[in-house]
N, C-alpha and C positions, 0 to 999 in steps of 0.2 A: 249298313251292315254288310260285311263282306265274307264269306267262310274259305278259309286256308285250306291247306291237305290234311294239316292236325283233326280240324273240324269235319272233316269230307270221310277221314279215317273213323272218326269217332261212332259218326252214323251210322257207316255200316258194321262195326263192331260190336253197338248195340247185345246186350245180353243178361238174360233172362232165363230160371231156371224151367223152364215152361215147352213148349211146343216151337219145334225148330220155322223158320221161316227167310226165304231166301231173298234177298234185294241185288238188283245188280246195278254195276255202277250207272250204269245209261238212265238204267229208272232215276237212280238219285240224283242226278243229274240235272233231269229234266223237272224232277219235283222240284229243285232248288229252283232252275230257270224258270218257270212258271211259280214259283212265288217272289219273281224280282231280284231273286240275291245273288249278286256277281259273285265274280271272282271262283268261279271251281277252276277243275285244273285243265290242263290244258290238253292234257293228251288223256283219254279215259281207256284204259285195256279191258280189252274184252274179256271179261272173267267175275266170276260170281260167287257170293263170300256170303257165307250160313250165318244167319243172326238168329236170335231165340224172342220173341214177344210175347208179351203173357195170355193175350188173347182168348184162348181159353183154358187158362191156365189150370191145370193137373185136374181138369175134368173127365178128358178122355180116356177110357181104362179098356185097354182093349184084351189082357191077359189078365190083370187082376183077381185075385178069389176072390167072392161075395162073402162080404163078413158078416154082421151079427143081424139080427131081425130086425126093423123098421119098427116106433115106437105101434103101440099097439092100436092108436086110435086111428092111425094110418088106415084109410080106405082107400080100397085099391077102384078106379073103375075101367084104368085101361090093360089089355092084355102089355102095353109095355112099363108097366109098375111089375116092380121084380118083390115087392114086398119086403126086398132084404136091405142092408145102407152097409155105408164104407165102415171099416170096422176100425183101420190106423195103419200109419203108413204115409208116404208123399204123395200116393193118389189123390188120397182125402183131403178135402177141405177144410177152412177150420171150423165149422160146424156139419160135421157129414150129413148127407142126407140121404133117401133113396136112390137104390140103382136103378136107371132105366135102360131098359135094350133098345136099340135102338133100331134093331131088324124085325120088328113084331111088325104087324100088318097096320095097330091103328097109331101106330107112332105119332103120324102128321097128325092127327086129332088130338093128342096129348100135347103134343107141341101150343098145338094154335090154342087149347084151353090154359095153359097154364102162362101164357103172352101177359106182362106186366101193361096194365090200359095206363099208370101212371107215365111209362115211359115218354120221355120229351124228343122228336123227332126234327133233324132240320128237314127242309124241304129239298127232293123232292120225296123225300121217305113217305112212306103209309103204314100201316098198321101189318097190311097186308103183305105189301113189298118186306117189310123186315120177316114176317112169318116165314113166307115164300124162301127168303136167302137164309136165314137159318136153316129150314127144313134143312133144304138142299143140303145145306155144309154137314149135318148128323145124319145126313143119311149117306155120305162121300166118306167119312170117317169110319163107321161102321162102330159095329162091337157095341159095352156097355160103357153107362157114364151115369154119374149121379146127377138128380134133379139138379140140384144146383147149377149145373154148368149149362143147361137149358140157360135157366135166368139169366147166365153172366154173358151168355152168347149173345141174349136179345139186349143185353145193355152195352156189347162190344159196338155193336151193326151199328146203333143207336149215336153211340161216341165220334164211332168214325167218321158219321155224317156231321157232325158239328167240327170235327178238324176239316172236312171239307169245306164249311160255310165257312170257319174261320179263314183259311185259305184266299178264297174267294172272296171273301170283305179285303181283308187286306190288302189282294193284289187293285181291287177295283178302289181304294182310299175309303171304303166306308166303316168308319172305326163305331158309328151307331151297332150296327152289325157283330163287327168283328168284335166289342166288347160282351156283346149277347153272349155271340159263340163261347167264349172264354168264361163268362160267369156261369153255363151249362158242363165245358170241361170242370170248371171247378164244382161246382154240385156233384158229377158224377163219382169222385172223393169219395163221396157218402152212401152213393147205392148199392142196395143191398148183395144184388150177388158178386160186388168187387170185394164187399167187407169177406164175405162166406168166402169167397173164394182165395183169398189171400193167404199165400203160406207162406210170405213173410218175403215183406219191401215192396210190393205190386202196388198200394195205397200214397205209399211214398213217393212210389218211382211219377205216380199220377199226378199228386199234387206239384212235382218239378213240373209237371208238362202243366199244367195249370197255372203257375204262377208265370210259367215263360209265353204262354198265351195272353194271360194280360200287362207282362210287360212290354205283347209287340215282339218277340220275338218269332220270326217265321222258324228258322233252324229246329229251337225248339218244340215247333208241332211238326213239323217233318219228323224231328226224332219219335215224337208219340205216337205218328201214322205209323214208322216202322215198327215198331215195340208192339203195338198194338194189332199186327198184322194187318194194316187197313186195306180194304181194295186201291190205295191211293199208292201204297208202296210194291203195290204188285205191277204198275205200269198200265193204272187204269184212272190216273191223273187228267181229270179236264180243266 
């Protein structure tokens, strides 16, 4: 498999009605070379081109009104449950749920209570280490956001790290592996805060990345690292 300038262009063009995110060509570059695939281009310019990946798609509400009350059985136990949920609009999800602030004092206890124990982790991930880099990322973001995008954060982290393994299998020829990794892309299709959070083609755009994982294509999960905002497409590729 070899990727042309069409294909090179294609990557970083990547878009997504979602949270801007930047790749530069050196990174893609070097993601292609460390997953074996010849052929980029020759000469790489120095210069850096905005992609969109869904990531945490239209969770973050930084200016948004608080719209209508949270159903009523709703108990609140942390200072960061706002009590109230998205009312309509492209903030919202397709099933809105409550707004959380994300600057209240027990935020990180909210976070790490509501961590999905289902979630499937490649290694060297932990329960912990994903809490830990969520935290982080809502607390760098700032402002409010609906519960939901908690969960779809903790199944972003989650993802990335199986494009990483898949990666990794690949370049090392362990297809035992690298089929794992891909039957985990393809499940994550189905988790719940991609379905919640989808406001249409984000599920689709997943299953391309799924189908091109198990047919072997690397290009293909390089395009998903990107979309998907991975640490891998930030130039943090080992």
């Amino acid at each position: 498999m070899k990727v042309n300038d069409e294909d090179f262009d294609r990557l970083l063009a990547i878009s997504d009605p979602a949270r801007s995110h930047v790749v530069s060509e050196e990174t893609l570059a070097a993601l292609l070379q460390d997953a074996g695939v010849p052929g980029r281009r020759n000469t790489i310019r120095r210069r850096r081109r905005k992609v969109l990946g869904f990531g945490f798609a239209g969770v973050i509400v930084l200016s948004a009104a608080i719209g209508l009350p949270a159903a009523a059985d709703v108990v609140s136990h942390f200072l960061a449950q706002t009590g109230r949920s998205c009312d309509s609009g492209t903030e919202c999800g397709k099933s809105p749920s409550e707004f959380i602030d994300t600057t209240k004092s027990d935020f990180d206890l909210y976070v790490e209570s509501v961590y999905p124990d289902w979630l499937p982790l490649a290694a060297p991930l932990t329960k912990e280490s994903v809490i830990s880099t969520v935290t982080a990322r809502l607390h760098d973001n700032g402002g409010t956001m609906e519960a939901s995008g908690v969960e779809m954060m903790f199944e972003n982290v989650a993802y990335c790290s199986w494009t990483d393994a898949w990666m990794v299998a690949h370049k090392k020829g362990d297809t035992t592996a690298q089929n794992h990794a891909a039957s985990v892309m393809r499940a994550e299709t189905k988790w719940p805060g991609l379905i919640q959070g989808d406001g249409g083609g984000l599920v689709q755009m997943q299953e391309q990345f799924a189908a091109g994982a198990e047919a072997g294509d690397a290009i293909k999960v390089i395009e998903a690292q990107i979309a998907n905002a991975c640490d891998s497409s930030r130039g943090a590729h080992k």
